[in-house]
C-alpha positions as CSV (number, residue, x, y, z in Angstrom):
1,X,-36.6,-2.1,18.5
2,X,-33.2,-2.6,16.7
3,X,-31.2,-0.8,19.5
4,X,-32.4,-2.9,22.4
5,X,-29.5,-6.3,22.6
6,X,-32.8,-8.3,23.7
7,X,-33.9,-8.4,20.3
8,X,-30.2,-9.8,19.2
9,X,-30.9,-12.4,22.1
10,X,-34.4,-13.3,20.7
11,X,-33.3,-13.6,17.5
12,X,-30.9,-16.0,17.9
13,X,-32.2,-18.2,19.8
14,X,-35.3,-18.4,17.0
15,X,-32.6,-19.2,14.8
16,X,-31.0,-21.8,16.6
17,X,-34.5,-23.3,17.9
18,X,-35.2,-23.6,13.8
19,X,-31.6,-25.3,12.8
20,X,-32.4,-27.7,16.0
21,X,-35.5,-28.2,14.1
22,X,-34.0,-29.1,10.5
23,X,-31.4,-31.3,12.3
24,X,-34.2,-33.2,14.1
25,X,-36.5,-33.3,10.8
26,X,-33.1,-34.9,9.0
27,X,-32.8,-37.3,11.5
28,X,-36.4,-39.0,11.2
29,X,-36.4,-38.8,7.1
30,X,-32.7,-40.5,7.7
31,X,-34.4,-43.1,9.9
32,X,-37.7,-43.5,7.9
33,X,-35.7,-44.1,4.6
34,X,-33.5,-46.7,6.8
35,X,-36.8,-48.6,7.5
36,X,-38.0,-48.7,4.3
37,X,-34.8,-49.9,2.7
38,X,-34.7,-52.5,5.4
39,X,-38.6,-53.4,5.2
40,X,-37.6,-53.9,1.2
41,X,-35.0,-56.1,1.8
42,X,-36.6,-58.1,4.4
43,X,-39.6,-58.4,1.7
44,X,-36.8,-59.4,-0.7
45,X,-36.0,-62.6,1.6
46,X,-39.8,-63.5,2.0
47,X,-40.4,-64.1,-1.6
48,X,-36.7,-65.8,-1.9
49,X,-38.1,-68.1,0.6
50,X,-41.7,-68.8,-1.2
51,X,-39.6,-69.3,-4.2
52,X,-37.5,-71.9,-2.8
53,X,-40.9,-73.8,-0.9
54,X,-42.4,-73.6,-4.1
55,X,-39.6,-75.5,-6.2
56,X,-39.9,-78.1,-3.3
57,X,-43.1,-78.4,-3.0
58,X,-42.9,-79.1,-7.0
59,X,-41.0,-81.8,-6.7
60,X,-42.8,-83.6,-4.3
61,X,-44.5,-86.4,-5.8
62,X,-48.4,-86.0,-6.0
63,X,-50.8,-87.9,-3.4
C-alpha cells in the first residue's frame, strides 16, 4: 500500500481538502463574531435612542 505514489497523491490531497476546510470554518466564526459585535452595537444605539425619547418625553408637560 505504502510503495504505490497513489497513496502519496491521496493523501495529500485529504490533507489539503481538511486545511481548506479549517480555513473555511475560520472564516464563518470570523464573520459570525463580526455580526454579533455589530448586532451589540447596533442594540447599544437603540437603547441610546429610548433613552434620549424618554428624557423628552419627560419634559413634556402633561395633558
Amino acid at each position: 500500500m505504502w510503495e504505490n505514489p497513489v497513496t502519496y497523491a491521496v493523501l495529500l490531497g485529504a490533507m489539503g481538502s481538511l486545511v481548506s476546510i479549517g480555513v473555511w470554518i475560520g472564516r464563518v466564526n470570523s464573520f459570525k463574531a463580526s455580526v454579533e459585535n455589530t448586532l451589540a452595537e447596533i442594540k447599544e444605539s437603540i437603547k441610546g435612542i429610548q433613552d434620549s425619547i424618554e428624557k423628552i418625553l419627560l419634559r413634556l408637560p402633561p395633558d
